[in-house]
Each structure stands twice: as structure tokens, then as C-alpha cells.
C-alpha positions in Angstrom: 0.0 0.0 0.0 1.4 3.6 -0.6 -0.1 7.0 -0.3 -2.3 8.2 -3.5 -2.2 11.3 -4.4 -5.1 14.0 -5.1 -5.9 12.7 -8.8 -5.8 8.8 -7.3 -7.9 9.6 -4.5 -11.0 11.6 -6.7 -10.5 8.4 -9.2 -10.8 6.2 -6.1 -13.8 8.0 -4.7 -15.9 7.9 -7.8 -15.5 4.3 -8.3 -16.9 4.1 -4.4 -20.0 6.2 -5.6 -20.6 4.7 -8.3 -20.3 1.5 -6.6 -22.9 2.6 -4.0 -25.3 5.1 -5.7 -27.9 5.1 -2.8 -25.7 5.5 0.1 -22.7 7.7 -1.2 -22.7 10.6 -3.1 -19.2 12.3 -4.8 -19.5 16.1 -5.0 -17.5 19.4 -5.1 -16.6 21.4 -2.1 -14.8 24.1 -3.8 -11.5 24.9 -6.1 -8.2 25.0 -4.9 -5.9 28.4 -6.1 -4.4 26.1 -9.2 -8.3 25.4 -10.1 -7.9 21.6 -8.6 -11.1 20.3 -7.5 -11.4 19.6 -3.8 -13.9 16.7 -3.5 -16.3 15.7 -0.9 -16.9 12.0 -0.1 -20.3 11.4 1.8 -21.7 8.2 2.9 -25.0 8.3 4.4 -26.8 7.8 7.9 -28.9 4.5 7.5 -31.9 6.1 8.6 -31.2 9.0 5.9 -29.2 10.6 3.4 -26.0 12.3 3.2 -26.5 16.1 4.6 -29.6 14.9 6.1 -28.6 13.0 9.2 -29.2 14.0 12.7 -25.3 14.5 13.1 -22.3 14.5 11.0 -18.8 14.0 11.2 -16.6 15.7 9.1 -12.9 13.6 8.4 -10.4 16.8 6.9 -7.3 15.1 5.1 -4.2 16.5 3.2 -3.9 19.8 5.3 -0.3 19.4 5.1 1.0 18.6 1.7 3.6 16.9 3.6 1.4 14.4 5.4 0.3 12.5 2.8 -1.4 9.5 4.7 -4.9 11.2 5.6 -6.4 10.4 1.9 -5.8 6.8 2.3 -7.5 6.7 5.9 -10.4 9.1 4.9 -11.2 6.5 1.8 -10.4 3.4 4.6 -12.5 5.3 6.9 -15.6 5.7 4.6 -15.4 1.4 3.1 -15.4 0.7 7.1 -18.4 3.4 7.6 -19.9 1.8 4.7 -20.0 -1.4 5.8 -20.5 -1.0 9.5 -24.3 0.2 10.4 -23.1 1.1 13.6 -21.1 4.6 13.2 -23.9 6.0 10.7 -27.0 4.9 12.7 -28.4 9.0 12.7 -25.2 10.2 11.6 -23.7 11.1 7.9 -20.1 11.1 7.2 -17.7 13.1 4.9 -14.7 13.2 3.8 -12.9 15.8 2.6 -10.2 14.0 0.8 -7.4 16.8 0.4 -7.5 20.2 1.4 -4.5 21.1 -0.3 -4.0 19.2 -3.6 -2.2 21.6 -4.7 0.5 21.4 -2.2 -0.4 17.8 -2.6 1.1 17.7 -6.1 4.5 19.5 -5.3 5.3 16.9 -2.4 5.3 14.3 -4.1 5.8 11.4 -1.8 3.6 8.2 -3.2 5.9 6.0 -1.4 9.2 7.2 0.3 12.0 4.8 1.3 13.9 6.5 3.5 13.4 9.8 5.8 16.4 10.9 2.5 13.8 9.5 0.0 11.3 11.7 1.8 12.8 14.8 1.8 13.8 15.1 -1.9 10.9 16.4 -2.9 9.9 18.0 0.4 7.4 20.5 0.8 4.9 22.4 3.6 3.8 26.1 2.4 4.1 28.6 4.9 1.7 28.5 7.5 -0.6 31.4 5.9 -1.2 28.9 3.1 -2.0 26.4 4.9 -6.1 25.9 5.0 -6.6 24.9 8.8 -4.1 27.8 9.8 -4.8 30.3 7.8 -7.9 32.2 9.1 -5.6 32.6 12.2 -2.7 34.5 10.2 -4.6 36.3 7.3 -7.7 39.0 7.5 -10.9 36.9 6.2 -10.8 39.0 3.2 -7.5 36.8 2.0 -8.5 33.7 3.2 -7.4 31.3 0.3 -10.3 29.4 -1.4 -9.3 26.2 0.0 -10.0 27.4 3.7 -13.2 29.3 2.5 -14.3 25.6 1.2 -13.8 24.2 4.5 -15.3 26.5 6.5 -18.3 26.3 4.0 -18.3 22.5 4.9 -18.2 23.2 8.5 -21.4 25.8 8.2 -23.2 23.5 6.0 -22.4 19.8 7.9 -22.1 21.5 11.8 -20.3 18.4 12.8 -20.4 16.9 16.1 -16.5 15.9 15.7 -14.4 17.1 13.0 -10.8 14.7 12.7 -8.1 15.9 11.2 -6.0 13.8 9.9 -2.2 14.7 10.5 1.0 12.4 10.3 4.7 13.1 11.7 8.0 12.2 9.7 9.4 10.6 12.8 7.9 10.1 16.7 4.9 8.9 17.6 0.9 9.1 18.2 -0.8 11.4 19.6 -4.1 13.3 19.6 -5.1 17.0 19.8 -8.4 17.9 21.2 -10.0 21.2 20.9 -12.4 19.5 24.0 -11.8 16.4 25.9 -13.3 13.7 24.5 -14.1 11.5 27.9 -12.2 8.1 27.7 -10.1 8.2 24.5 -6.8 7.7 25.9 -7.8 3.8 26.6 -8.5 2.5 22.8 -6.1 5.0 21.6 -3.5 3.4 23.8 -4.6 -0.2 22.9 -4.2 0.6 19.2 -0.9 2.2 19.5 0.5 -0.9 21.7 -1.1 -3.5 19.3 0.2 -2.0 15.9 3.7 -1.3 17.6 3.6 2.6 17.6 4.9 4.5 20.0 3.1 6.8 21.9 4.3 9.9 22.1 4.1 11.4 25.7 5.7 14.8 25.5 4.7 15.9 22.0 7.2 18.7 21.8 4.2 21.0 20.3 1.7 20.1 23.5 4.1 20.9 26.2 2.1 21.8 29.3 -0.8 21.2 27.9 -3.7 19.4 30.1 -3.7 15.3 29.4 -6.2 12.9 29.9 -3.9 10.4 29.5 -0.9 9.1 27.5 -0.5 10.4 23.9 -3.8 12.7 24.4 -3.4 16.3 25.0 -6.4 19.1 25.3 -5.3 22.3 23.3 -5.3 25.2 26.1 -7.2 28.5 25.7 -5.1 30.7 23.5 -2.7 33.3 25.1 -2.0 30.7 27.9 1.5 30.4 28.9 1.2 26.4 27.9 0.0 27.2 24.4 3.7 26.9 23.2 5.7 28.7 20.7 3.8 26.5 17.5 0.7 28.1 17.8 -0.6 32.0 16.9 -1.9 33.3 20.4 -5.2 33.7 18.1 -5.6 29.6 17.9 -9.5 29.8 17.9 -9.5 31.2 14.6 -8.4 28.3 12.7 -10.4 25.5 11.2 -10.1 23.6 14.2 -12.1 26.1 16.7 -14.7 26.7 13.6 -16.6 23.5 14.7 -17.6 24.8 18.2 -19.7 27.3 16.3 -21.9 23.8 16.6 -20.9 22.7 19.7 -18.4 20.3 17.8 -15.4 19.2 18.8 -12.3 18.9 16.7 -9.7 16.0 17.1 -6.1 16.3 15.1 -4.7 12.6 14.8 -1.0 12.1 14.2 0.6 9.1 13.4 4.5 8.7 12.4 5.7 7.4 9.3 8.7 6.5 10.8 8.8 5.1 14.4 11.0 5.8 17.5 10.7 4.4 20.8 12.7 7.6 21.6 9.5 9.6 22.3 7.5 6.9 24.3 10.3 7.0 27.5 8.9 8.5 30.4 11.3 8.1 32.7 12.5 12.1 33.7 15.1 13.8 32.1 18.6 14.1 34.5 19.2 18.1 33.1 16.1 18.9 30.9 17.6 22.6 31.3 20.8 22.3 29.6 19.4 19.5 26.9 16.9 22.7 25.8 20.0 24.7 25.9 22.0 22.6 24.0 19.3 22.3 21.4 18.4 25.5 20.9 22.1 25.8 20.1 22.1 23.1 17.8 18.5 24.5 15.7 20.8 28.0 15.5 23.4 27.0 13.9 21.9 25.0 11.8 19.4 27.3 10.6 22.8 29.3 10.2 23.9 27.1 7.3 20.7 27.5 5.7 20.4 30.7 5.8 23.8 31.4 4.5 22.7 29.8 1.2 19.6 31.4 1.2 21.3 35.0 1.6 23.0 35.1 -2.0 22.1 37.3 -3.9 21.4 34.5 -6.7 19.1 32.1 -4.9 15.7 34.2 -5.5 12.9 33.8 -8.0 13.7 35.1 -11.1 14.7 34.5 -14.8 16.5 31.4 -13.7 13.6 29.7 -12.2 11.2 30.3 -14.7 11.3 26.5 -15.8 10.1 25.6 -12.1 6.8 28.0 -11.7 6.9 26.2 -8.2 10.8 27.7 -7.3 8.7 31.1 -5.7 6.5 28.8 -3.7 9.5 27.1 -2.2 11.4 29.9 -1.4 8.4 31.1 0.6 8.6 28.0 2.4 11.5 28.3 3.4 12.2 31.8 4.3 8.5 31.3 6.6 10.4 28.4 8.3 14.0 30.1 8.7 11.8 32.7 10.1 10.2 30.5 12.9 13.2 29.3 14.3 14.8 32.3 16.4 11.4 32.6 18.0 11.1 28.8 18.7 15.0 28.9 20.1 14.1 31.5 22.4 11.1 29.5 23.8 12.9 26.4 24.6 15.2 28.7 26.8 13.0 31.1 27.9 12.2 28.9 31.5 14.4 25.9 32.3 11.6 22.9 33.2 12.0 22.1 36.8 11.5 18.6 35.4 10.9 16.6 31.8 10.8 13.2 30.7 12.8 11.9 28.8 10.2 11.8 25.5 9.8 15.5 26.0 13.3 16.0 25.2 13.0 14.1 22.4 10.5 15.4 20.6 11.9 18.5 21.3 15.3 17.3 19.3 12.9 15.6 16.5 11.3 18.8 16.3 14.5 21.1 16.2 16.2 18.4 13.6 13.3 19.1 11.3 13.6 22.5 11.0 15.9 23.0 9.5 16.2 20.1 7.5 12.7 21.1 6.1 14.4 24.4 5.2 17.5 23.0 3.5 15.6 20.4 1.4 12.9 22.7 0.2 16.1 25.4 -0.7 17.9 22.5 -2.4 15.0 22.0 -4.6 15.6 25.7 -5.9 19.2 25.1 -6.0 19.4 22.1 -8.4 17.1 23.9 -11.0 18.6 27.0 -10.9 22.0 24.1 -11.8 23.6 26.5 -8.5 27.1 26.1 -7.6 25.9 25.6 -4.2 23.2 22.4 -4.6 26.3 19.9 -4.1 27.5 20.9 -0.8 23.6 21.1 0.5 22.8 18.0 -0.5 25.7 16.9 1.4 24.1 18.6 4.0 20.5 17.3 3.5 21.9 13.7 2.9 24.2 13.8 6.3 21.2 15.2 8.7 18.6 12.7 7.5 21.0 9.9 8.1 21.8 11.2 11.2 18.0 11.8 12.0 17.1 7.7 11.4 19.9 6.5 13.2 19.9 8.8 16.4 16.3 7.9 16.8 16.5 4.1 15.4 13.6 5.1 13.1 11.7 2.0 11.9 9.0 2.8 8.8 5.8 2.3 9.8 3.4 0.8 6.8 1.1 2.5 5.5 -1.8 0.6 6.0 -0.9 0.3 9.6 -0.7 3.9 9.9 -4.1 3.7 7.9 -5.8 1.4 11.0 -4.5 3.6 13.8 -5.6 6.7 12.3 -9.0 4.6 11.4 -9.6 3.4 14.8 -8.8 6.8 16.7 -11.4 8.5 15.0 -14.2 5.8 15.3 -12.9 5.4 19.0 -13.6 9.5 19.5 -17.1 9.9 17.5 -18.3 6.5 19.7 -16.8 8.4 23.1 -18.6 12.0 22.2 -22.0 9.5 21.4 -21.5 7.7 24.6 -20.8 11.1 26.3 -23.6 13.0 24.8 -26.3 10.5 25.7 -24.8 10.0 29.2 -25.9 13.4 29.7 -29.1 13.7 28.4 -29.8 10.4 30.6 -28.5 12.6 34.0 
């Protein structure tokens, strides 16, 4: 099994619909900016049809071009919804099957061999491109059209739970919740222990954050001092907070491509202080090396690029990432922990590592169009600190289609929880 991409997935849907006329219906959300069509996949409650249940859930995949394995779960999802009567007695589902296709597209990762493999044709836009982040960085009068489709499907669907489907390079599990979701943590933690991923305890972008239990965190109110340096202060603008306009409650599943049992250790950290130190250090320089290829005064968009229309979009990219990182040094220094585990600490250096490697492939894809003197010596680069990544973290790939259950299972494990929860208290 290996991820599809935008085109496969739309093929792949159709074939569903047309396989299932009465109980599943193709149709189209929206456009993205390079007029790609962003396609809604709905199978229907069994006591009605699609749009027309007493609830919905709404499955959001391919918000990050990067993470390419929410398509195939979202298609999973809706054959298991299919042929299960249980998660669609009263309640439709959809599927938005990639919210970026355009980012999508310039990825390019059907099936990567090695974290190297992965990053040769890296990409993630810069967070005010991105469709779930975007209403919290732009004015609503530049939204792009693939947010303005989603927050259409949010007004139209009002859905009870809204899973996004997210995926790490290399770590662990974990979930996000924009509410607790009363007694996930148990088949969350079953799943992760019988498909062999680890959980990741101290999810580097969660720290502080309330948790329910292993692997689960609850997203604190904006402007917190736990709301951590990875999101805008103004969180409850994005995608994610649109739900509880409907008294719905989002849920952000990760699952790693690569494994590491690195992030799953919680024993505590002997000097959590000076490992933040040291890896603030560490994300400095090495931002430093990207940035000093970055600076010449020949690595722009211009007459030189003009074979890769995409060159511009990369450079964004990149100079929105370089631009992160002081900020993000500064936060892992700003207060030494009085204690951390030792999973926090690494998911801190997976995060760190990642950085700038993001930054450094996405440049290097400039860079060997443009035929740059430079390109050699940063693939060097690129090649040395992916090979360092696996082996300082003993990465072992995790299959796709077992990153397909997990993901699967989360999200039927959280709509069954908010059911269970929601008539529990209508019964008090």
C-alpha cells in the first residue's frame, strides 16, 4: 500500500460512488488556487441521506502537503463506515479528501524509502497557506479558497466531531483535542500498543498542555502560557475552533511514518535545562547554514527559475520556516523545566532536527534547477542530517496501511466516546 495522491484519491472515490449510488454521493466542495477540484466524499446515515442525518462527522485530510497519509485513511475510513451500520446509525459522514491538492502535487511522496527518499521532494507552504491555519494569520478577506471551502463544509455539515488527519516524519501518536473527549486515551493506547507505535508522551508541540492520558493532550485557551511557541496566540481562529460554532469538537490525529521508541520513554530527564539549551544551540546553527545559502544574492525567483513556476512557492517556504526558528530557540530557553521526561526531550530534538532540514531540502530543490554552484555541498548537507535523524532515533518505517488502522480506529474510538458522552448526559 502507498499513499495516493489528489488525482488517485477523486479516481478512487468515484468508483466508491458509483459502486454505491444510494448510500454515497461524490461532489465538489470548492476549487483550490491552481483550479484543482477539492472533492467531498459522503456516505449516508442508514436512517437517511447524506446532509440529512441527525449529526455528522466531518474527516479533513491533506492539510499538510507533507502528510500524505490522511487520503488513504479518509477512503479506509468511509469502506469501514460503509460497511458497518453502527457509526452512521443518525449520523452522515464526509470526507474531505485533500484540502490542499495543490501542495499535494508539489510533495510528491507516493511512497518514500527513506526519511532521505522523503525529503527530496519536500514541501509544507508557509503556515498562511496552509487551510486549517490560515484564518488565524490572514484577515478573512484573503482567506485562500481552500479554507473558504472548508469553513463552507463546517457551516453547512455543523459536525459533532471534525478529525483531522495529521502524520509526523518521525515520533509517535498522539491526539489533539479542541475538547476532551471523555475516555479516548484507553483504545487510543490499545491501538498504539497492538500496531507497535509509539506513543508519544511529551509531543514537543503540547508541552504543558492538560492530558487525559498518555499520547492525548487538550489544546489550552489561547494566550496561555502552555499554548507553546507553535501556535498563533489567536488559535481559535483556525479550522479547528470553527466547529464549536456547533458545539463540535475537533480532534487532530498524528501518526508517524517513521517510528521511534525515543518519544515513548517516560522516565525524567537528569538536566532537561541544559538538553533545551544545547538544542536551541544546535537549531541555530543549523538554521545558520541555511540561511547562508539562502542570503546570496542568486538564490531568489527570477529569470533562472522560470522552468520551475513552483521555485517562488519554495522559497516562501523556506524563508517562513527560517523565520520561525529564532522565536522557537528562544522559547525552549525562555524557563528551564524544573522537570521533563525523557520523551519530552525528544520530541523536542525531533522537532529542532526538522527545522531546519525542512528548510534545507525545500532550498535544495531551488538550487538544483537553478544548476547552482551551491546544490552539491547542501545535498551533502540534506543527505548527512537525514541519516543522522534515522539513526539517532533508530527510526523503523511504519506501513502504511498500519498507519491507515491507527488513524481509522482513533477517529471511530472518538465519535463512539462523544455518542456515549452526549447521551450519558441527556440520561442525567
Amino acid at each position: 500500500m502507498r499513499y495516493p495522491t489528489p488525482r488517485e484519491l477523486g479516481l478512487a472515490a468515484r468508483a466508491l460512488a458509483d459502486e454505491h449510488p444510494g448510500e454515497v454521493r461524490l461532489r465538489q466542495a470548492g476549487t483550490s488556487r491552481a483550479g484543482q477540484p477539492l472533492w467531498v466524499l459522503s456516505v449516508a446515515a442508514t436512517d437517511g441521506a447524506p446532509g440529512g442525518a441527525d449529526r455528522n462527522v466531518l474527516v479533513v485530510a491533506g492539510a499538510h502537503a507533507n502528510e500524505p497519509v490522511g487520503g488513504a485513511t479518509a477512503l479506509s475510513l468511509a469502506r469501514r463506515v460503509l460497511d458497518d451500520p453502527a457509526p452512521r446509525a443518525g449520523c452522515g459522514w464526509h470526507f474531505l479528501l485533500c484540502a490542499d491538492p495543490d501542495g499535494a502535487d508539489l510533495h510528491r511522496t507516493p511512497h518514500p524509502y527513506s526519511l532521505l527518499d522523503y525529503h527530496r521532494n519536500f514541501f509544507r507552504p508557509p503556515g498562511p497557506e496552509q487551510p486549517e491555519w490560515a484564518p488565524s494569520l490572514l484577515p478573512p478577506d484573503r482567506l485562500p479558497p481552500e479554507t473558504l471551502a472548508l469553513m463552507a463544509l463546517i457551516d453547512e455539515l455543523r459536525p459533532v466531531l471534525q478529525a483531522s488527519l495529521h502524520a509526523t516524519d518521525l515520533g509517535g501518536s498522539w491526539v489533539q483535542l479542541t475538547r476532551d473527549v471523555p475516555g479516548l486515551a484507553e483504545p487510543f493506547g490499545t491501538s498504539a500498543a497492538e500496531l507497535r507505535i509509539p506513543v508519544e508522551n511529551g509531543a514537543s508541540d503540547a508541552a504543558g498542555w492538560p492530558s487525559p492520558g498518555p499520547g492525548i493532550f487538550v489544546i489550552p485557551q489561547p494566550g496561555s502560557e502552555a499554548a507553546g511557541a507553535f501556535h498563533p496566540e489567536d488559535t481559535r481562529l483556525s479550522t479547528w475552533y470553527h466547529a464549536h460554532r456547533y458545539a463540535g469538537t475537533t480532534a487532530i490525529v498524528e501518526v508517524p511514518m517513521w517510528a521511534s521508541d525515543l518519544v515513548d520513554d517516560p522516565t525524567p530527564h537528569p538536566d532537561p535545562g541544559g538538553a533545551l539549551r544545547m538544542l536551541a544551540d544546535r537549531l541555530t546553527s543549523d538554521a545558520a547554514l541555511v540561511a547562508a545559502v539562502r542570503g546570496g544574492d542568486d538564490v531568489r525567483p527570477g529569470p533562472q527559475t522560470y522552468e520551475d513556476p513552483a521555485a517562488a512557492t519554495l522559497l516562501r517556504a523556506v524563508d517562513w520556516t527560517l523565520a520561525l526558528i529564532p522565536r522557537i530557540a528562544a522559547e525552549w530557553t525562555a524557563v528551564a523545566p524544573a522537570e521533563a521526561t525523557a520523551a519530552y526531550i525528544a520530541s523536542i530534538d525531533a522537532f529542532g532536527r526538522r527545522l531546519s532540514l525542512r528548510a534545507a531540502a525545500m532550498l535544495l530543490r531551488v538550487l538544483r534547477t537553478q544548476g547552482h554552484p551551491a546544490a552539491p555541498g547542501l545535498d551533502r548537507l540534506v543527505t548527512w542530517w537525514c541519516e543522522d535523524f534515522a539513526a539517532r532515533f533508530g527510526a523503523r518505517w511504519v506501513p502504511v496501511a498500519t498507519q491507515v488502522e491507527h488513524q481509522s480506529r482513533i477517529v471511530l474510538a472518538a465519535y463512539d466516546r462523544l455518542v456515549a458522552a452526549d447521551r450519558a448526559e441527556r440520561a442525567g
